[in-house]
Steps between C-alpha positions, in 0.01 A plus 500: 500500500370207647400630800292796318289204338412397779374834659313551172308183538392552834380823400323410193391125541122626467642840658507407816697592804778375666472195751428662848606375858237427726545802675482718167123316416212680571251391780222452267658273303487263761151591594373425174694188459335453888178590322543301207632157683199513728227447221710286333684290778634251271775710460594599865801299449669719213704718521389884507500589078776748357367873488585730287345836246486503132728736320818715670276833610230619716211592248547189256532249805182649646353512198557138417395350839155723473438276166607161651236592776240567229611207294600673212896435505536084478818479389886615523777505324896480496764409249628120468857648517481608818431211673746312264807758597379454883477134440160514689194316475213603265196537699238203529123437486392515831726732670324773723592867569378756697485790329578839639466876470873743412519529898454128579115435614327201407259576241401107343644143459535385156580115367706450186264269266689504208884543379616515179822685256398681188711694314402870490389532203257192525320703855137444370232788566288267769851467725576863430153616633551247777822626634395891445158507642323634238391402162520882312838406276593212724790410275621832446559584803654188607783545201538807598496496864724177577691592129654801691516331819671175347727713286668663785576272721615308205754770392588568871614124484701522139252323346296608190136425507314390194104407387610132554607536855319255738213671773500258760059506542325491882152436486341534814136525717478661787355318769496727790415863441574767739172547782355788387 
């Protein structure tokens, strides 16, 4: 049991892949970290940002990267359980990532700016419409997107999900967009 916890937060911490070896990475993640570190040399020193793709398919993933690129999707979110059952770290302010396409390639580095845990039935419209890129039914669609989401993996886990359970909140810029 435990061990299925902890494969459903890696895939569902913001939807995000699984940690890849060096090998596995894609070359132009490192070109645009190259890319990136070169404007901004005062961070040379650190070390090359986690990448990863939004969601656990091809279309959403691509989807979601093409509105971080346009600056529509600011924000991400995951449930406060998982990282509690993995014992893991909730992400902090500050933190970059390079975002990526389903098949791996670089498409922009964001920066977390802002963390916080709400339960889910608290999710306000201006997060929704953050974290779903769009502001037709913003809310809406965030209950019922991440309500279906959340709700299986939940069950999948032997847990029961309810309105009060906590949504672990990214906010994010992005800060290095893909060269068009």
């Amino acid at each position: 049991m435990k061990q299925l916890i902890i494969i459903l937060f890696l895939v569902v911490i913001g939807c995000r892949n699984e940690t890849k070896s060096d090998e596995e990475i894609d070359e132009t993640v490192y070109d645009m970290w190259g890319d990136f570190t070169q404007v901004h040399p005062e961070f040379k020193k650190d070390e090359l940002p986690e990448s990863w793709y939004f969601h656990d398919n091809k279309e959403d993933a691509n989807r979601l990267a093409d509105l971080v690129m346009k600056g529509k999707k600011k924000a991400s979110s995951g449930l406060y359980l998982w990282y509690k059952e993995a014992n893991a770290d909730l992400p902090k302010a500050g933190t970059k990532s390079i975002i990526t396409n389903f098949d791996g390639t670089a498409q922009a580095i964001i920066k977390i700016t802002k963390v916080d845990t709400i339960p889910f039935n608290q999710i306000s419209k201006e997060y929704a419409a953050m974290d779903m890129g769009t502001n037709i039914e913003p809310l809406k669609k965030w209950k019922k997107a991440h309500w279906d989401f959340f709700a299986n993996t939940m069950k999948q886990g032997g847990n029961e999900p309810t309105e009060k359970i906590l949504v672990v909140c990214e906010r994010f810029e992005t800060i290095w967009p893909k060269k068009q």
